[in-house]
VOMARMI-898596 format. One record per residue: chain; residue number from 0; x, y, z of N, C-alpha, C in turn. Coordinates in steps of 0.001 Angstrom, whole numbers, plus 500000, padded with zeros to 6 digits. Layout:
% VOMARMI-898596
A NUM X Y Z X Y Z X Y Z
...
//
This chain:
% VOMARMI-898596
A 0 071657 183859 704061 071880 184736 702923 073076 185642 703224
A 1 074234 185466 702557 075012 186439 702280 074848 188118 702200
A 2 075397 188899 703056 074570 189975 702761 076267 190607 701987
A 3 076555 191973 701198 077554 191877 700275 077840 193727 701067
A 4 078682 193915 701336 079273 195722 701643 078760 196029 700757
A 5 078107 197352 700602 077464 198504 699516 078624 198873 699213
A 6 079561 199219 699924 080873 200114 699568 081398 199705 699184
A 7 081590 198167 698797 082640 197150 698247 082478 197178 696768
A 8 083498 197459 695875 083176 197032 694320 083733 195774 694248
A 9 082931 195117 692889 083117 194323 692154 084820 193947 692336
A 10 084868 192717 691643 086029 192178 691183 086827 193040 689998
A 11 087353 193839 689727 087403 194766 688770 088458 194342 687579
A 12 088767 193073 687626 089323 192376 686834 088105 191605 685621
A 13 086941 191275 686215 085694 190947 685510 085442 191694 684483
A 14 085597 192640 685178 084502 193962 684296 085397 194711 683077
A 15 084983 194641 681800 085501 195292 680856 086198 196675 681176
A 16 087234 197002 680294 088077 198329 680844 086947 199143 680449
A 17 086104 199467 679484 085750 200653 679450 084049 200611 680058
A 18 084034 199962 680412 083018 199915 681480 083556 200409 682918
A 19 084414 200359 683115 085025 200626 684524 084784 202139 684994
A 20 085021 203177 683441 084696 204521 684074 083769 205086 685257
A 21 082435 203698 684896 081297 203869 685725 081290 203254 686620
A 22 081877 203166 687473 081853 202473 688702 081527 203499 689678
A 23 081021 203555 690843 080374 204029 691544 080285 203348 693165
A 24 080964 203564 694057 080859 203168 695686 079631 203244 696212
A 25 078852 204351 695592 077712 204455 696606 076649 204383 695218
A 26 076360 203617 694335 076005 203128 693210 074308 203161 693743
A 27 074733 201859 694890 073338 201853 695814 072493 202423 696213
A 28 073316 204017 696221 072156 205125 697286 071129 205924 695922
A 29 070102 206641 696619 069210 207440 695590 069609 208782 695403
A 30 069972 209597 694283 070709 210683 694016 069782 211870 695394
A 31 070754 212481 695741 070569 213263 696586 069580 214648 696026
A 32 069838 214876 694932 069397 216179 694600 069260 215787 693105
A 33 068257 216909 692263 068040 216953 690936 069569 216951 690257
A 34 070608 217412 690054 071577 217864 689645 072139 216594 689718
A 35 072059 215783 690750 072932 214187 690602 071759 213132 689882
A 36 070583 213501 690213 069924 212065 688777 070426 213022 687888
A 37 070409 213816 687344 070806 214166 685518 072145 213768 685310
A 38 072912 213871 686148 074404 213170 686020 074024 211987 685936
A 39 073849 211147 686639 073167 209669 686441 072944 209232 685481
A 40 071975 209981 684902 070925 209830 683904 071739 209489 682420
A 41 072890 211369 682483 074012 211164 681189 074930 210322 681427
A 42 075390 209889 682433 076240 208294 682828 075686 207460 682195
A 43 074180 207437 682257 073753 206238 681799 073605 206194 680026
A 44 073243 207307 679525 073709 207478 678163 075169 207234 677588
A 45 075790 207563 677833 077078 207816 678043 077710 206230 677734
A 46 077034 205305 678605 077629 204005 678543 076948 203298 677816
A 47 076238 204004 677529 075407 203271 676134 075880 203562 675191
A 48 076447 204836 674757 077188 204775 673675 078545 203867 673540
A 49 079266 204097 674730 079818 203601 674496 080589 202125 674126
A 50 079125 201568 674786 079136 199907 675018 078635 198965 673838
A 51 077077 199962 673616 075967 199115 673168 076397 199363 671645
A 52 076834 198497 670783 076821 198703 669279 075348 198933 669074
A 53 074140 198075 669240 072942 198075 668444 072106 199804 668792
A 54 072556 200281 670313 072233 201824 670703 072541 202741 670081
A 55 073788 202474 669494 074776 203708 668054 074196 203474 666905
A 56 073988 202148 666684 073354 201913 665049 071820 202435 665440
A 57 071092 202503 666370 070173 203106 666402 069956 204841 666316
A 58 071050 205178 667051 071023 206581 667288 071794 207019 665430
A 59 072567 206524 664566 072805 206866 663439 071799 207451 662911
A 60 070876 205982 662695 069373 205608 661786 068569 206849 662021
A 61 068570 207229 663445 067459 208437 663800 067925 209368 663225
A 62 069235 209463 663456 070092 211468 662902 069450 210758 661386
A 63 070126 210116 660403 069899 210152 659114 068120 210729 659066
A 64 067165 209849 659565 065968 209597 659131 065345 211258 659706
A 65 065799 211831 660284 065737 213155 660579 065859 214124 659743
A 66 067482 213977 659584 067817 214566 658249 067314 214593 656998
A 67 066912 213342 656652 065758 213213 655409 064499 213883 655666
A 68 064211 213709 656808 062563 214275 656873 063045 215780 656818
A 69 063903 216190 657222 064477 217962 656971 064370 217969 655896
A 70 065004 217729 654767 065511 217650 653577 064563 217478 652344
A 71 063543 216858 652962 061906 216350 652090 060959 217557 652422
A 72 061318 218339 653680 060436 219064 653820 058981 218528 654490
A 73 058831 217563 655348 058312 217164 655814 057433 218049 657005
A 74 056428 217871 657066 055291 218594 658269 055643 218773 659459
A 75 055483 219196 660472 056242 219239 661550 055258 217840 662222
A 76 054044 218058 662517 053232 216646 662685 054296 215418 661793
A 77 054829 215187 660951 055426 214167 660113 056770 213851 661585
A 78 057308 214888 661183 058643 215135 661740 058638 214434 663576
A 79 058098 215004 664197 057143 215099 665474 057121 213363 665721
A 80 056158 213005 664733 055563 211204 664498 057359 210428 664639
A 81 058377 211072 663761 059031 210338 663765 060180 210389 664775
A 82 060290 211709 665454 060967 211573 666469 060788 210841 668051
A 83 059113 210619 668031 058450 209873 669090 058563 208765 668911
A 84 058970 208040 667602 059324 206427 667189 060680 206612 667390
A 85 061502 207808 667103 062791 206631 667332 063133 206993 668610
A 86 062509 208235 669576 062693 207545 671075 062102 206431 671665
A 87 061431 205753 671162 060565 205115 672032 061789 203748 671948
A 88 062248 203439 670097 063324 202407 670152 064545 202649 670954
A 89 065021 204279 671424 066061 204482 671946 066397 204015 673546
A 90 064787 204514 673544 063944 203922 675182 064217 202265 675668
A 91 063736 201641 674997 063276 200506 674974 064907 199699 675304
A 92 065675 200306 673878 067246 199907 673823 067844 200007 675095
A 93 067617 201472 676056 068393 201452 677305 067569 200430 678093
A 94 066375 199931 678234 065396 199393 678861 065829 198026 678943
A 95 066351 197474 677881 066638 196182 677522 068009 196093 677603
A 96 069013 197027 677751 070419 197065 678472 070109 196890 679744
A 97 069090 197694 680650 068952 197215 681750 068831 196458 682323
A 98 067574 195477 681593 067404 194014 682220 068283 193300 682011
A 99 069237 193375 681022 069968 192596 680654 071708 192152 681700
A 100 071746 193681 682371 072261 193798 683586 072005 193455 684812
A 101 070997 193985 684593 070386 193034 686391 070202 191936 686204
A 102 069726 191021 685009 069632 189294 685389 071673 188904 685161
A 103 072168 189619 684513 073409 189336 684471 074108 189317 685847
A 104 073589 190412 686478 073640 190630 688274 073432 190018 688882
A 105 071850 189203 688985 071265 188457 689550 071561 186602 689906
A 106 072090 186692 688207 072520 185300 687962 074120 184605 687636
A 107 074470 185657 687431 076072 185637 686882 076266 184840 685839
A 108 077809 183697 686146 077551 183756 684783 076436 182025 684604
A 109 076075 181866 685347 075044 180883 685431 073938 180403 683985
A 110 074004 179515 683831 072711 179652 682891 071198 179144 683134
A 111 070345 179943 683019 068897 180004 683826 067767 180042 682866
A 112 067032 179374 682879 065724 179387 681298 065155 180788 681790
A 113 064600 181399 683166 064172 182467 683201 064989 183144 682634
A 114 066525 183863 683161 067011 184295 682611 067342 184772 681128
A 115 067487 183937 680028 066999 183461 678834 065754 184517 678087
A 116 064507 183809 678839 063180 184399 678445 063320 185983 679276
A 117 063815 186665 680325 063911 187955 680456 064935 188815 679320
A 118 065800 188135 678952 066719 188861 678279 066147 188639 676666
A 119 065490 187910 676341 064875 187247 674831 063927 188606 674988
A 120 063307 188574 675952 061603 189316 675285 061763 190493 675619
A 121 062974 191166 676495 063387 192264 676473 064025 192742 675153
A 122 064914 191822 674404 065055 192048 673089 064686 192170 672179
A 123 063212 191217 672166 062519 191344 671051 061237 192731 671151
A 124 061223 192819 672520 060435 194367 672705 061499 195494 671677
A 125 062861 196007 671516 063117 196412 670447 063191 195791 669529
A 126 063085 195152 669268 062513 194454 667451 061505 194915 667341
A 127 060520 194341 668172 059049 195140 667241 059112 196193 667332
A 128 059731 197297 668327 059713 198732 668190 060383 199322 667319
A 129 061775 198452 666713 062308 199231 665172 061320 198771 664128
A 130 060995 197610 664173 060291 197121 662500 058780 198576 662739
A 131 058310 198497 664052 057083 199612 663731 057696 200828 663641
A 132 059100 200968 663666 059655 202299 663515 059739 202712 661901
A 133 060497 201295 661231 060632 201424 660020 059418 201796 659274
A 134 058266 200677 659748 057039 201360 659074 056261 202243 659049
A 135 056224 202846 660111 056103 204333 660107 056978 204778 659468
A 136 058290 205096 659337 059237 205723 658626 058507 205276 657066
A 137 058522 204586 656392 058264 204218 655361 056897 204669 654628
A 138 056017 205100 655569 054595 205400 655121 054873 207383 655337
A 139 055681 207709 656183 055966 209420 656152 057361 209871 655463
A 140 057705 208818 655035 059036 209398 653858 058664 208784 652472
A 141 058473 207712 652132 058481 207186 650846 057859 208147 650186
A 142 056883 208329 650139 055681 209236 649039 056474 210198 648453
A 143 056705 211252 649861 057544 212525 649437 058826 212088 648619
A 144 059665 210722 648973 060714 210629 648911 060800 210383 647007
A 145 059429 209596 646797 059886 209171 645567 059388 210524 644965
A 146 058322 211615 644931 057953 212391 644370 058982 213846 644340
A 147 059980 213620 645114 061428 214171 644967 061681 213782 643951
A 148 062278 212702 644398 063364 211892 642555 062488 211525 641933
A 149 061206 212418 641541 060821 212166 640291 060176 210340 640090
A 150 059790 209989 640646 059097 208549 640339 058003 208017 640717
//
């Protein structure tokens, strides 16, 4: 088994330019102190915005569906319900960037049926977490929403 330098980066011709910001020498080690996981942590946000289209179209959907529940006057229990659904899709979204990196890591650019089924059911774990997002959304906005505009 090949063992690979920790200190060594990547081929840096591979790797997309704006992915590159995050590169990291000691990537490997465990943050030393509280103050470096929260850096970490917004690194890791950070490249989600900037990478993941489906993470932005998610994070839109939440500000809007927020804003409406402001705007309807919604319960704070209402409000509450719906901010715990769209972290959980926001969750899930970095969750499923993750795996999707490490078998990309693991396997390169290889093609692998495991591989496949880790990156599939990591995906479809946010699917069902937006469609149960929507429906929740739909059962704590509609009512109010139509008894706004009158219908």
């Amino acid at each position: 088994m090949i063992q690979e330098d920790p200190n060594s980066l990547p081929d840096i011709d591979i790797i997309p330019k704006q992915e590159r910001l995050f590169l990291r020498k000691d990537s490997w080690l465990t943050a030393k102190d509280l103050a470096s996981s929260f850096k970490y942590a917004i690194q890791g946000l950070i490249y989600n915005l900037l990478t993941q289209r489906n993470f932005r179209i998610h994070i839109f959907i939440g500000i809007c569906v927020i804003a409406l529940s402001i705007w309807l006057n919604l319960s704070f229990d209402d409000v509450a319900i719906l901010i715990l659904t769209i972290g959980a899709v926001l969750v899930l979204e970095l969750i499923n960037t993750s795996i999707e990196a490490v078998v990309d890591l693991a396997i390169g650019k290889r093609f692998n049926t495991l591989a496949r089924v880790a990156k599939d059911s990591s995906a479809a774990a946010v699917l069902v977490a937006s469609f149960s997002s929507v429906l929740i959304a739909c059962c704590l906005i509609l009512p109010p929403l139509l008894t706004r505009l009158g219908l």
